[in-house]
N, CA, C and O of each residue as an XYZ file, in Angstrom:
536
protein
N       0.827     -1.192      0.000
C       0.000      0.000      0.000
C       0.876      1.263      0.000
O       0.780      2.179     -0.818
N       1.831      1.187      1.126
C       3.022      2.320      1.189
C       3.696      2.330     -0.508
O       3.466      3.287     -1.247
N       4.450      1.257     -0.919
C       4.751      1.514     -1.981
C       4.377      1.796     -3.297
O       5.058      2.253     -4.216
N       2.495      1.260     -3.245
C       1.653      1.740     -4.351
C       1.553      3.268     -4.368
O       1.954      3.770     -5.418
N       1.056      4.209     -3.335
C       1.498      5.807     -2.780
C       2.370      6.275     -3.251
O       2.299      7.178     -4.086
N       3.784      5.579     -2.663
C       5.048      6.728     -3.251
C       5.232      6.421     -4.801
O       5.423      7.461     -5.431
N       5.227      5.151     -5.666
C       4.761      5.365     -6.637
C       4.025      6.864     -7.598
O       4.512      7.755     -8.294
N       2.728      6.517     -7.177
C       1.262      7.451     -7.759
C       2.147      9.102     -7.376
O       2.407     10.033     -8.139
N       2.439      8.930     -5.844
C       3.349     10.454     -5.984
C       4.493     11.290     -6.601
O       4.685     12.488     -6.812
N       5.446      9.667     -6.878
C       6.429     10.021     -7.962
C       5.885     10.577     -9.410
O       6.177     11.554    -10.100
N       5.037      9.584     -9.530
C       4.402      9.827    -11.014
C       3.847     11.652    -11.047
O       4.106     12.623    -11.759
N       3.188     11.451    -10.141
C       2.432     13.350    -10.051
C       3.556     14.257    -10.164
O       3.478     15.296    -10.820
N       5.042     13.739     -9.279
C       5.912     15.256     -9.375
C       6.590     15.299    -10.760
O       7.067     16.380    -11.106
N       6.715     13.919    -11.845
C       7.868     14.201    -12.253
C       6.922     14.215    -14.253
O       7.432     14.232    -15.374
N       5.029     14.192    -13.660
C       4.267     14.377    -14.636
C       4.321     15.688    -15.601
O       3.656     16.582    -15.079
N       4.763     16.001    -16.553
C       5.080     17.108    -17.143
C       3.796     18.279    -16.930
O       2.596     18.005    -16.911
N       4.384     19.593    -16.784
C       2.870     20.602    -16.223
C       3.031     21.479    -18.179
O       3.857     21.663    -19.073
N       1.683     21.715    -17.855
C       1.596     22.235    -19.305
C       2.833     23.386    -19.520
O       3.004     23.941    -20.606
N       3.401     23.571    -18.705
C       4.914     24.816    -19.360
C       6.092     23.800    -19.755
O       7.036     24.296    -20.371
N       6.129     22.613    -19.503
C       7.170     21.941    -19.909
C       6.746     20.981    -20.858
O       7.607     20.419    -21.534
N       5.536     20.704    -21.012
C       4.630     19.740    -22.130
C       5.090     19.990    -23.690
O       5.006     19.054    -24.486
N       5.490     21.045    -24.031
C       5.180     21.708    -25.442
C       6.715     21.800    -25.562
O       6.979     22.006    -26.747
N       7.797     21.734    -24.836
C       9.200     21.761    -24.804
C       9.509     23.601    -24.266
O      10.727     23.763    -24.195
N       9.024     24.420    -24.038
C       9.289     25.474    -23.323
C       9.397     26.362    -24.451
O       9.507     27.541    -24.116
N       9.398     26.182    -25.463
C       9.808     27.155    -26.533
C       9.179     28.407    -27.103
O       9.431     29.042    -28.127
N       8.111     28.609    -25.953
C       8.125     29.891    -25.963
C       8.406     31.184    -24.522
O       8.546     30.735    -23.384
N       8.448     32.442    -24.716
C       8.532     32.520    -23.672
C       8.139     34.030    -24.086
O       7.608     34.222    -25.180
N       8.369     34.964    -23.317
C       7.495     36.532    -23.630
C       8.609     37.070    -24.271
O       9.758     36.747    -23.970
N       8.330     37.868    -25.132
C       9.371     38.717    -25.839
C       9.598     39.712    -25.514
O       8.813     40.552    -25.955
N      10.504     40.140    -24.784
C      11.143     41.340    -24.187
C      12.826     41.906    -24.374
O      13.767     41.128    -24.217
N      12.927     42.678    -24.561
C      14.709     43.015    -24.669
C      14.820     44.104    -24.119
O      14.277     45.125    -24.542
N      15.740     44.029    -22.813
C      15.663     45.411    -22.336
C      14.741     46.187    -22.011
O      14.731     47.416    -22.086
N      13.882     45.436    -21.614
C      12.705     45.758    -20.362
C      11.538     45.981    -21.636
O      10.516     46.218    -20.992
N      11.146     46.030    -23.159
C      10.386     46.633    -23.735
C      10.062     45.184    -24.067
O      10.877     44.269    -24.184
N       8.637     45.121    -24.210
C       8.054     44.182    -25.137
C       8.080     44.235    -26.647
O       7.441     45.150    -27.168
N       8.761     43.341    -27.465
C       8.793     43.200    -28.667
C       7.911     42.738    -29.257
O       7.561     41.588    -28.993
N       7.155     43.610    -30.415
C       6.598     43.344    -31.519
C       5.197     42.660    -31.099
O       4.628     41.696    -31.611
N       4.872     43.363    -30.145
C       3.412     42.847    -28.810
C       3.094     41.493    -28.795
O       2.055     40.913    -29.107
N       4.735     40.869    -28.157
C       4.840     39.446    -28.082
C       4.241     38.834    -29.009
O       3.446     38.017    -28.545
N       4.273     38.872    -30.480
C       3.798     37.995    -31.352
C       5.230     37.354    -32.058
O       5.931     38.147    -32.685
N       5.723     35.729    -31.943
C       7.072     35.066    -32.049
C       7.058     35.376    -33.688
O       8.184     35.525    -34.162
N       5.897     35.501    -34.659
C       5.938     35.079    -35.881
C       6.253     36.435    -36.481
O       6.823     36.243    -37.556
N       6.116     37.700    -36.229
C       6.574     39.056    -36.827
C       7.399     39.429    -36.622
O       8.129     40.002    -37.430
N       7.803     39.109    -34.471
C       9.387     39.340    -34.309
C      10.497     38.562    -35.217
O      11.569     39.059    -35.563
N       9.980     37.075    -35.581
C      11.128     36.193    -36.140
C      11.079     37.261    -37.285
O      12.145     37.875    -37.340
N      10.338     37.587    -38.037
C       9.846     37.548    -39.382
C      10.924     39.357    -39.920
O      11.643     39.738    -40.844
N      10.560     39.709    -39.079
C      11.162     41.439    -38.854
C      12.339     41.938    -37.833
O      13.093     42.873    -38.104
N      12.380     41.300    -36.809
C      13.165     41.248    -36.053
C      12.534     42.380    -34.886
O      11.431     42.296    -34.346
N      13.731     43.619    -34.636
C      13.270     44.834    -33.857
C      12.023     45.775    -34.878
O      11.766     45.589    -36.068
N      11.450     46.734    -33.991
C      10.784     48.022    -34.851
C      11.657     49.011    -34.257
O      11.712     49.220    -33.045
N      12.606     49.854    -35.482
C      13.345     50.168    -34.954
C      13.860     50.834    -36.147
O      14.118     50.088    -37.091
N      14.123     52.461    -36.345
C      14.744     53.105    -37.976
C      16.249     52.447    -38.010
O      16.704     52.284    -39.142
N      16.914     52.128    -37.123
C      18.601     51.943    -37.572
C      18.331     50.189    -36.264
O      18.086     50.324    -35.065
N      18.379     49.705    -36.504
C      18.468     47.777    -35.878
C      20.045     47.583    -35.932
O      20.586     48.086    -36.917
N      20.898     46.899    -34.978
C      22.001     46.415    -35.423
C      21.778     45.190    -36.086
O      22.862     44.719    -36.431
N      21.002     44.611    -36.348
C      20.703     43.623    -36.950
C      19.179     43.211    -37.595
O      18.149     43.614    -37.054
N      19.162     42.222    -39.016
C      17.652     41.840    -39.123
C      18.080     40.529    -39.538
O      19.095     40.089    -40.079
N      16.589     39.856    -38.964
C      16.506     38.720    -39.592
C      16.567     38.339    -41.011
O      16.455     39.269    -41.810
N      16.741     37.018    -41.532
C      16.888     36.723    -42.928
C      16.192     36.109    -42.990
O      15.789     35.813    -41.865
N      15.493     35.440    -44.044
C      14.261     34.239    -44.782
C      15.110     33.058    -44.070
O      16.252     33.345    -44.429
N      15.201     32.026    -43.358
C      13.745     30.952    -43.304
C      13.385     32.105    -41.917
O      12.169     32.295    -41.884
N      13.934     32.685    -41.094
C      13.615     33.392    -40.116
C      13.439     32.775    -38.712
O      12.521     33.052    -37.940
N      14.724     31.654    -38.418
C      14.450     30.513    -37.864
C      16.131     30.138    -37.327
O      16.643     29.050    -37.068
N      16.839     31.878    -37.284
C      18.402     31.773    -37.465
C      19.320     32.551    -37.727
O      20.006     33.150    -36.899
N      19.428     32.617    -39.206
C      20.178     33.097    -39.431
C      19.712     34.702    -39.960
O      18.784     34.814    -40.760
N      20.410     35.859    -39.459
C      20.392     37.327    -39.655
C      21.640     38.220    -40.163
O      22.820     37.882    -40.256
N      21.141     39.238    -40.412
C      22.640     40.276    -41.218
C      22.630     41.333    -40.275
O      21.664     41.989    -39.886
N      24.527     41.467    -39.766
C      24.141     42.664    -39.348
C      24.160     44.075    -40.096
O      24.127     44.061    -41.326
N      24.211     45.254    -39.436
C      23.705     46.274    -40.392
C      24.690     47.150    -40.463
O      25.126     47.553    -39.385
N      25.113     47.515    -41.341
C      26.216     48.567    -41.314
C      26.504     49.319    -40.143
O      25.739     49.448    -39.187
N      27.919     49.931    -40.283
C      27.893     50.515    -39.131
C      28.320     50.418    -37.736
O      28.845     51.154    -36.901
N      27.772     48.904    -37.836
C      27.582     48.218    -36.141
C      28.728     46.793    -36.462
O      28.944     46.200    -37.519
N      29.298     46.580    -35.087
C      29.851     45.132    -34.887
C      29.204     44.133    -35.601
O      27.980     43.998    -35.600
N      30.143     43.282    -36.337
C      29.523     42.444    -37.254
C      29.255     40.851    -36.735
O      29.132     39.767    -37.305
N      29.230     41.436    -34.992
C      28.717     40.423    -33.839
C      28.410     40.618    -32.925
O      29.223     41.394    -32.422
N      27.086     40.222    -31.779
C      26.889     40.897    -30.726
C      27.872     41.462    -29.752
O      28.536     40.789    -28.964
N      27.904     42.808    -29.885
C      28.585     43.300    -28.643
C      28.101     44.918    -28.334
O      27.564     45.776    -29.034
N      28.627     44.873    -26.768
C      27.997     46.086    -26.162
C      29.400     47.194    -26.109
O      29.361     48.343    -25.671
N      30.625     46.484    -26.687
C      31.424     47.610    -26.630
C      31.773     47.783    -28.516
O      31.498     46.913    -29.342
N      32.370     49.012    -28.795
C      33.004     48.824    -30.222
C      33.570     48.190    -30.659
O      34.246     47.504    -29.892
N      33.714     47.960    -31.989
C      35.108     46.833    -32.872
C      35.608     47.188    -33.383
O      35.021     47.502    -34.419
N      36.572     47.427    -33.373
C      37.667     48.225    -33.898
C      38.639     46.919    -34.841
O      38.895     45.761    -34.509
N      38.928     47.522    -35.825
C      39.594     46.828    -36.729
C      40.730     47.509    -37.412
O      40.385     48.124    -38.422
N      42.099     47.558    -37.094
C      43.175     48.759    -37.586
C      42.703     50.028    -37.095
O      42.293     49.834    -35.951
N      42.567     51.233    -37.423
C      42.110     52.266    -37.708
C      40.219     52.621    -37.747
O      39.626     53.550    -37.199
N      39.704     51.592    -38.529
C      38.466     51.179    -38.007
C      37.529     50.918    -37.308
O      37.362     49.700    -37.239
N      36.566     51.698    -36.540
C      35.494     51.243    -35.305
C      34.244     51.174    -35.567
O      33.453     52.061    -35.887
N      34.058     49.669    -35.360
C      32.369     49.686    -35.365
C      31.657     49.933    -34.261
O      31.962     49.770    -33.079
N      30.430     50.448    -34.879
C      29.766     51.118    -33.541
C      28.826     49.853    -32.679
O      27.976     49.198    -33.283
N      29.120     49.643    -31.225
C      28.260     48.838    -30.845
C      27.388     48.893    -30.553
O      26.838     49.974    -30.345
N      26.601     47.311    -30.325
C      25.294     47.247    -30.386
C      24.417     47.815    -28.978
O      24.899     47.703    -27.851
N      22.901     48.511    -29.269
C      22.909     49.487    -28.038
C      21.678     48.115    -27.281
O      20.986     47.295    -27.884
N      21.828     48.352    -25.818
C      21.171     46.726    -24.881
C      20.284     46.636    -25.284
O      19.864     45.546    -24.896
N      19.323     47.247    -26.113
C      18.054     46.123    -26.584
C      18.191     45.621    -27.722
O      17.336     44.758    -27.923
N      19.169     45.836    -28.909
C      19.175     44.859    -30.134
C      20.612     43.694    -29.601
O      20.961     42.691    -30.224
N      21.066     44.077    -28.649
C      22.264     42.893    -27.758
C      21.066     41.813    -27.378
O      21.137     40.681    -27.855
N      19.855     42.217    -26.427
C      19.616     41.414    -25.858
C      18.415     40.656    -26.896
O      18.064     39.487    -26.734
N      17.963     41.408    -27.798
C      16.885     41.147    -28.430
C      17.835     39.919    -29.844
O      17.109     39.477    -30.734
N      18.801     39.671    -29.855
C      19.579     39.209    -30.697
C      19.306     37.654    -30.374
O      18.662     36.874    -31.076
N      20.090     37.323    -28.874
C      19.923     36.444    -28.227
C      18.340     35.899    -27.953
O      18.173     34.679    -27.947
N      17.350     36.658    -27.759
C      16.514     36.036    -27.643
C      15.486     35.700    -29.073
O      14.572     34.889    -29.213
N      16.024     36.602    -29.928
C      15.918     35.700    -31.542
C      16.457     34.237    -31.806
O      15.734     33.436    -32.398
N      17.435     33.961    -31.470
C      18.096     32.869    -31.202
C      17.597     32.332    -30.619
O      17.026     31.475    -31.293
N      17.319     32.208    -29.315
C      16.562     30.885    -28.391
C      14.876     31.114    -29.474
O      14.679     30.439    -30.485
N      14.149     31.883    -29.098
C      12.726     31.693    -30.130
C      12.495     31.123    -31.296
O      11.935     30.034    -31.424
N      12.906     31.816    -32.200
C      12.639     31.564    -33.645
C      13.287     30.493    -33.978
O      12.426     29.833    -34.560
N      14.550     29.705    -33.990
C      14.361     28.337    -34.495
C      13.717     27.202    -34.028
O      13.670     26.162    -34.685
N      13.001     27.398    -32.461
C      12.077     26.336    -31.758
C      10.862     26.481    -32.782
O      10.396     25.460    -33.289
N      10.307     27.824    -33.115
C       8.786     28.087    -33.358
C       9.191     27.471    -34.972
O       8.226     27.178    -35.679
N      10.153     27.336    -35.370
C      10.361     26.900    -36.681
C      10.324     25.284    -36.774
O       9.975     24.611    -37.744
N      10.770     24.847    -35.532
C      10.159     23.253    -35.374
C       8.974     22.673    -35.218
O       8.535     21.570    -35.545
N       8.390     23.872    -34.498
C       7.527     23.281    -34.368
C       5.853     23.465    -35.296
O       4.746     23.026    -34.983
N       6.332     24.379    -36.628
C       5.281     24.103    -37.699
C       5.603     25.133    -37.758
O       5.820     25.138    -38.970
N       5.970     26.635    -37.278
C       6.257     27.769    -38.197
C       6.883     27.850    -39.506
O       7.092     29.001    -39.890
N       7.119     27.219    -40.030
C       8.079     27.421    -40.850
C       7.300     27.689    -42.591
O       7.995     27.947    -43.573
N       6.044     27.578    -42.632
C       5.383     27.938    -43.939
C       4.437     28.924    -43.459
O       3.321     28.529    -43.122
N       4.825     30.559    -43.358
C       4.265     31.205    -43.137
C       3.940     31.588    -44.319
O       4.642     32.521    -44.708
N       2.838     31.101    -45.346
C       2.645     31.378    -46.154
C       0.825     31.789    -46.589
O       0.230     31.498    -47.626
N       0.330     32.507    -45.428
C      -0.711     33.004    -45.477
C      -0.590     34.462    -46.101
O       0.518     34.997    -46.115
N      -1.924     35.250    -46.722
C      -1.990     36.502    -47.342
C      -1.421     37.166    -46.123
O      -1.545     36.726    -44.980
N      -0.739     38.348    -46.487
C      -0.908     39.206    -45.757
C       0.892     39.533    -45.262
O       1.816     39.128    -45.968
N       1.090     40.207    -44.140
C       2.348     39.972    -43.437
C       2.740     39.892    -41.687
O       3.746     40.123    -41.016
N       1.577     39.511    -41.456
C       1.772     39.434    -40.138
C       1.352     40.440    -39.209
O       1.057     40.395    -38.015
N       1.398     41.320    -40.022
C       1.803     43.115    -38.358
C       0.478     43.923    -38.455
O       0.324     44.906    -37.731
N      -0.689     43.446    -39.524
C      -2.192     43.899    -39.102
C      -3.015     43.017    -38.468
O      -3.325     41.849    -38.702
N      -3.356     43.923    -37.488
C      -3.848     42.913    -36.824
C      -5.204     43.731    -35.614
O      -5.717     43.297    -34.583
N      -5.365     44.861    -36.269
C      -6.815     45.756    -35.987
C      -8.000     46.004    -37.327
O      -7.848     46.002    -38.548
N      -8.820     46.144    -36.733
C      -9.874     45.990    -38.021
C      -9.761     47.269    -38.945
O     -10.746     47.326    -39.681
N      -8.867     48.323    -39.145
C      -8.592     49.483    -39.482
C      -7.229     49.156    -40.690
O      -6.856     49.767    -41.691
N      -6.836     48.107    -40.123
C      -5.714     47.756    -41.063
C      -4.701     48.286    -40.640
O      -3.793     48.376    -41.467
N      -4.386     48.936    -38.995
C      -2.993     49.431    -38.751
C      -2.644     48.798    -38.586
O      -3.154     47.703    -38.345
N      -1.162     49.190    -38.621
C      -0.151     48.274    -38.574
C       0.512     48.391    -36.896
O       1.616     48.923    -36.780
N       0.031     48.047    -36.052
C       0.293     47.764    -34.735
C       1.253     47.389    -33.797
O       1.489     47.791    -32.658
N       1.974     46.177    -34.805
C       3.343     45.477    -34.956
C       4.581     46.912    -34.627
O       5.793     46.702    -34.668
């Protein structure tokens, strides 16, 4: 009886809870305290930051791999890169942190069926007015 119990109780602690069921792969989109792209994974992958100068954007499958943008370190960093005579300007803490968390997101959501975003439209309307909200 004792050992039928600790059984049934093992089973309950080590039963997956719906945040670990789905493999964790999502999580809120934030960089530097701002919510990105009003936590939607498929416009952030798709666009990256909203932002006139980005140190970086995503590239097509959108699941990875990105370019960075003139100008800027041609890899995450929060100080300059200097190359000879040469300094790139570094990246400022929300496209640093928003980089990294492109990376952990967008190639999970790409496993797990994102990957034919091939509905009309582009993602970032999403009021009955047709703004663009994103």
């Amino acid at each position: 009886m004792l050992r039928s119990l600790l059984v049934a109780l093992a089973l309950l602690v080590l039963m997956p809870t719906p945040d670990t069921a789905y493999g964790q792969y999502y999580e809120p989109l934030r960089a530097a305290g701002k919510e990105q792209r009003k936590n939607d994974p498929f416009v952030f992958c798709r666009y990256g930051l909203k932002k006139t100068l980005p140190a970086w954007k995503p590239l097509p499958t959108y699941s990875g791999p990105w370019m960075p943008m003139p100008t800027f370190c041609p890899y995450p960093s929060l100080s300059p890169c200097c190359y000879g005579w040469v300094c790139l300007r570094a990246w400022p803490q929300e496209d640093y942190q928003a980089w990294f968390l492109y990376q952990r997101v967008c190639p999970q959501a790409g496993f797990q069926g994102g990957k034919n975003w091939s509905e009309s439209g582009d993602g970032t309307r999403v009021d009955s007015n047709g703004t663009n909200v994103h």
